[in-house]
C-alpha positions as CSV (number, residue, x, y, z in Angstrom):
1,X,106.7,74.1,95.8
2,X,110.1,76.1,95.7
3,X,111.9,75.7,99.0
4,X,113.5,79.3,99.9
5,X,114.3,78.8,103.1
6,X,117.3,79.2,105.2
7,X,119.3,76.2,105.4
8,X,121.8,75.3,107.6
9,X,124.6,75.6,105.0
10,X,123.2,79.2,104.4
11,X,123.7,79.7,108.1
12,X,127.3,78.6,108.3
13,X,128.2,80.0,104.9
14,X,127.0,83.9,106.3
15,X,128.2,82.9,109.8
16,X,125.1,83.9,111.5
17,X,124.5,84.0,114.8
18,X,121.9,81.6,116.6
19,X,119.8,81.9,119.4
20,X,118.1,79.4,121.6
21,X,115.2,77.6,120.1
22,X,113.9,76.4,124.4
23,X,113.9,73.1,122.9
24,X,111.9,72.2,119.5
25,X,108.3,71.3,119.2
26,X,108.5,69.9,115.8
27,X,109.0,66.4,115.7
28,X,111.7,64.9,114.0
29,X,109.3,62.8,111.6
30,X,107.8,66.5,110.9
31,X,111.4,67.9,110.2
32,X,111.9,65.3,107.5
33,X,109.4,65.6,105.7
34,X,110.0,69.0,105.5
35,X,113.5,68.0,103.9
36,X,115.6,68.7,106.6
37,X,119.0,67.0,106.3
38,X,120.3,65.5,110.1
39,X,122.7,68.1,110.7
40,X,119.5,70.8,110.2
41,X,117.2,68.5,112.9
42,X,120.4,68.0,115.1
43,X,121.4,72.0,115.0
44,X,117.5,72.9,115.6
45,X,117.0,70.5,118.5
46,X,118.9,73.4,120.7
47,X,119.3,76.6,118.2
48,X,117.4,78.4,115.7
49,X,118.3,81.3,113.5
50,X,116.0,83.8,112.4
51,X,115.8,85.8,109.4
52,X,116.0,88.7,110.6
53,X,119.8,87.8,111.9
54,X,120.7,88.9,108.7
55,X,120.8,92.7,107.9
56,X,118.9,94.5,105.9
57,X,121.4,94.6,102.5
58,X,122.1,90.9,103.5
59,X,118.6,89.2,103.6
60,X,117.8,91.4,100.1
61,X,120.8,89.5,98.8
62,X,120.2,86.3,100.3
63,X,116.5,86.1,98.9
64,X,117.7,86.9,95.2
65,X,120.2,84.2,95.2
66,X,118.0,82.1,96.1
67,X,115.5,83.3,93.6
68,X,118.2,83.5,90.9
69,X,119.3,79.5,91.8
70,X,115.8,78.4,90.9
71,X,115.4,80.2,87.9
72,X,112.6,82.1,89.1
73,X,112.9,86.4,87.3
74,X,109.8,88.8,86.1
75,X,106.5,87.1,85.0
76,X,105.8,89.3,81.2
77,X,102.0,88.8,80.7
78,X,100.8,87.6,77.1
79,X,100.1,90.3,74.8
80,X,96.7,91.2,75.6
81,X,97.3,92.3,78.7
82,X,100.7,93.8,77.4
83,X,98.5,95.5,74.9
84,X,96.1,96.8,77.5
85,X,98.4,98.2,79.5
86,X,100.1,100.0,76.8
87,X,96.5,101.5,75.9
88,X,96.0,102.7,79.3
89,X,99.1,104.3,79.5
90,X,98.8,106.1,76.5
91,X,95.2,107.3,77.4
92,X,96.0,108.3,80.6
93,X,99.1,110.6,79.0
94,X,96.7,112.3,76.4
95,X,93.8,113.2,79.4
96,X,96.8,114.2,81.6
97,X,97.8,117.2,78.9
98,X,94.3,117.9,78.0
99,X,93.7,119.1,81.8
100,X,96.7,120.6,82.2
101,X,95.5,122.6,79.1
102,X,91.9,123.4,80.8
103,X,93.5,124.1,84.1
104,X,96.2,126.7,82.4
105,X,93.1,128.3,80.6
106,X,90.8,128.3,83.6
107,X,93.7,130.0,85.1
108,X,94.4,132.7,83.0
109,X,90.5,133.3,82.8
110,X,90.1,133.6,87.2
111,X,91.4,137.1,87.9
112,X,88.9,138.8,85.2
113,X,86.2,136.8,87.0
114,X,83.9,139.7,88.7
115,X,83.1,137.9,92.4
116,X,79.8,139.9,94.0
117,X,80.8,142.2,96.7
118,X,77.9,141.0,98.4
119,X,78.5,137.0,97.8
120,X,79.0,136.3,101.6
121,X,75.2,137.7,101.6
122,X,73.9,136.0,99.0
123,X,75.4,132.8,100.3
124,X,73.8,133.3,103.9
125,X,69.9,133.6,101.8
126,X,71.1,130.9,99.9
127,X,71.7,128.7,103.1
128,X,68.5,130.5,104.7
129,X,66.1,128.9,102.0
130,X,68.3,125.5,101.6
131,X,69.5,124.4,104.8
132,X,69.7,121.1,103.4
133,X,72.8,122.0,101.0
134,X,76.2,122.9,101.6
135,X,77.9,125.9,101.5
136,X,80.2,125.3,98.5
137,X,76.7,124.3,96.5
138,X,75.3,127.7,97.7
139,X,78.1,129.4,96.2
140,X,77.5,127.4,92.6
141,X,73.8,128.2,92.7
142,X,74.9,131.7,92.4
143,X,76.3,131.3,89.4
144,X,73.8,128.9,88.1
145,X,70.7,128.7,90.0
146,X,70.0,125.4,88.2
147,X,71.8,123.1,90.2
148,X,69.3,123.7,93.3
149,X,66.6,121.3,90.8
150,X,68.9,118.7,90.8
151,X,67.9,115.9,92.8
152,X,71.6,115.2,94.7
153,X,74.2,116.7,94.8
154,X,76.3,113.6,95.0
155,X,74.0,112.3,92.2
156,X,75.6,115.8,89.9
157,X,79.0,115.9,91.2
158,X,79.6,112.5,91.4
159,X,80.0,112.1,87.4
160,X,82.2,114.8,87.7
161,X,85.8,114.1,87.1
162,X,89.3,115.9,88.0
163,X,92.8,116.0,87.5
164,X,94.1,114.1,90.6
165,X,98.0,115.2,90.9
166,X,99.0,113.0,93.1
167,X,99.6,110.5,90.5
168,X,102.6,110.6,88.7
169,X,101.9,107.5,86.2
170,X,99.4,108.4,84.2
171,X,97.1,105.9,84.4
172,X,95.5,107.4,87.6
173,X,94.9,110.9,86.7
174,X,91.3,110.6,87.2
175,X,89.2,110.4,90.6
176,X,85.8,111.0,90.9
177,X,84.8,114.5,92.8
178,X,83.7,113.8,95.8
179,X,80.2,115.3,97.4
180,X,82.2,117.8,99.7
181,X,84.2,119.1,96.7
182,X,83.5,122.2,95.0
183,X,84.1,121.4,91.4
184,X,84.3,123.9,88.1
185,X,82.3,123.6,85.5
186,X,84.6,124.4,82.9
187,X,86.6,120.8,84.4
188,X,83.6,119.2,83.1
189,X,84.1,120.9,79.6
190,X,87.5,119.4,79.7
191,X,85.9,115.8,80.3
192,X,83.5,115.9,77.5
193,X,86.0,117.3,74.9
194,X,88.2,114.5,75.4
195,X,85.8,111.6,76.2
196,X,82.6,112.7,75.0
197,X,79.1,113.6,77.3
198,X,79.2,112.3,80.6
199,X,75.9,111.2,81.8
200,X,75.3,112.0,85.4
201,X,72.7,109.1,86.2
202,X,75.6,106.9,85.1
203,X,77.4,108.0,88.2
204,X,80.6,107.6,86.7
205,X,83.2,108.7,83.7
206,X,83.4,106.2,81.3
207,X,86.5,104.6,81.3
């Protein structure tokens, strides 16, 4: 075990301020064998300092010296793992462009999509006959009255995946569709042109 610990000389060298310890608990049999010199067990028999003394930009500072004394700096896994990572990455960038593709195409496609004058209607008689589903699922049925055979919703959606912006790294760009998400089908597309079919008994993508 690395000791990183304030020490007395620590204490004098940043001149920090003490406070009163009420008397110390520890026994002084406890204290050695903790490696505390006789100045340390004299000085905490009435004081104690606390890390927190020390500001913000000091304690940083402190702590890597003390790091930097022991030799202790970034752990570089072997090169599987360095491998893997590197893999990941360069998956996750290639699926990040190929949905920004299907989003910009999905897109440009929206405004010449003809939306039933009547869909509010058709959503209500939906609803009327399915009170079970939601009403994002009733507007999909419209489309493709299909998806009222399937046995879940959450079961069909939850294979589903989509760009999830708020990543920024690349290896997260996928999340699962919730059940309470209305999701495009052309998303889907995207999915399978990239990775393949997506089974949706697996219940989800394979990664």
């Amino acid at each position: 075990m690395i000791d990183l610990g304030l020490r007395l000389d620590d204490v004098e060298e940043m001149d920090l301020q003490s406070e009163d310890s009420g008397g110390s608990k520890v026994s002084d049999e406890r204290l050695v064998e903790a490696g505390c010199t006789p100045e340390e067990i004299a000085f905490l028999a009435d004081e104690r300092v606390e890390l927190n003394a020390m500001p913000s930009d000091q304690f940083i500072e402190f702590l890597e010296s003390k790091l930097e004394e022991h030799g202790i700096k970034k752990v570089v896994p072997d090169i599987d793992d360095l491998n893997n990572a590197y893999a990941i990455f360069a998956e996750g960038k290639e699926l990040k462009a190929a949905f920004a593709d299907a989003e910009n195409t999905i897109v440009a496609k929206r405004a010449k999509i003809e939306i039933p004058k009547d869909l509010k209607k058709q959503v209500e008689d939906v609803l009327e006959n399915n009170p079970e589903i939601p009403w994002h699922r009733a507007v999909h049925s419209i489309i493709d009255p299909t998806i009222l055979n399937t046995k879940s919703e959450g079961t069909a959606i939850g294979a589903i995946v989509t760009p999830n912006k708020s990543k920024q790294d690349g290896v997260s760009d996928l999340k699962p569709a919730s059940a309470a998400d209305p999701v495009a089908n052309e998303y889907l597309d995207a999915v399978r042109a990239v990775l393949g079919d997506i089974d949706p008994e697996d219940g989800a993508p394979p990664f």
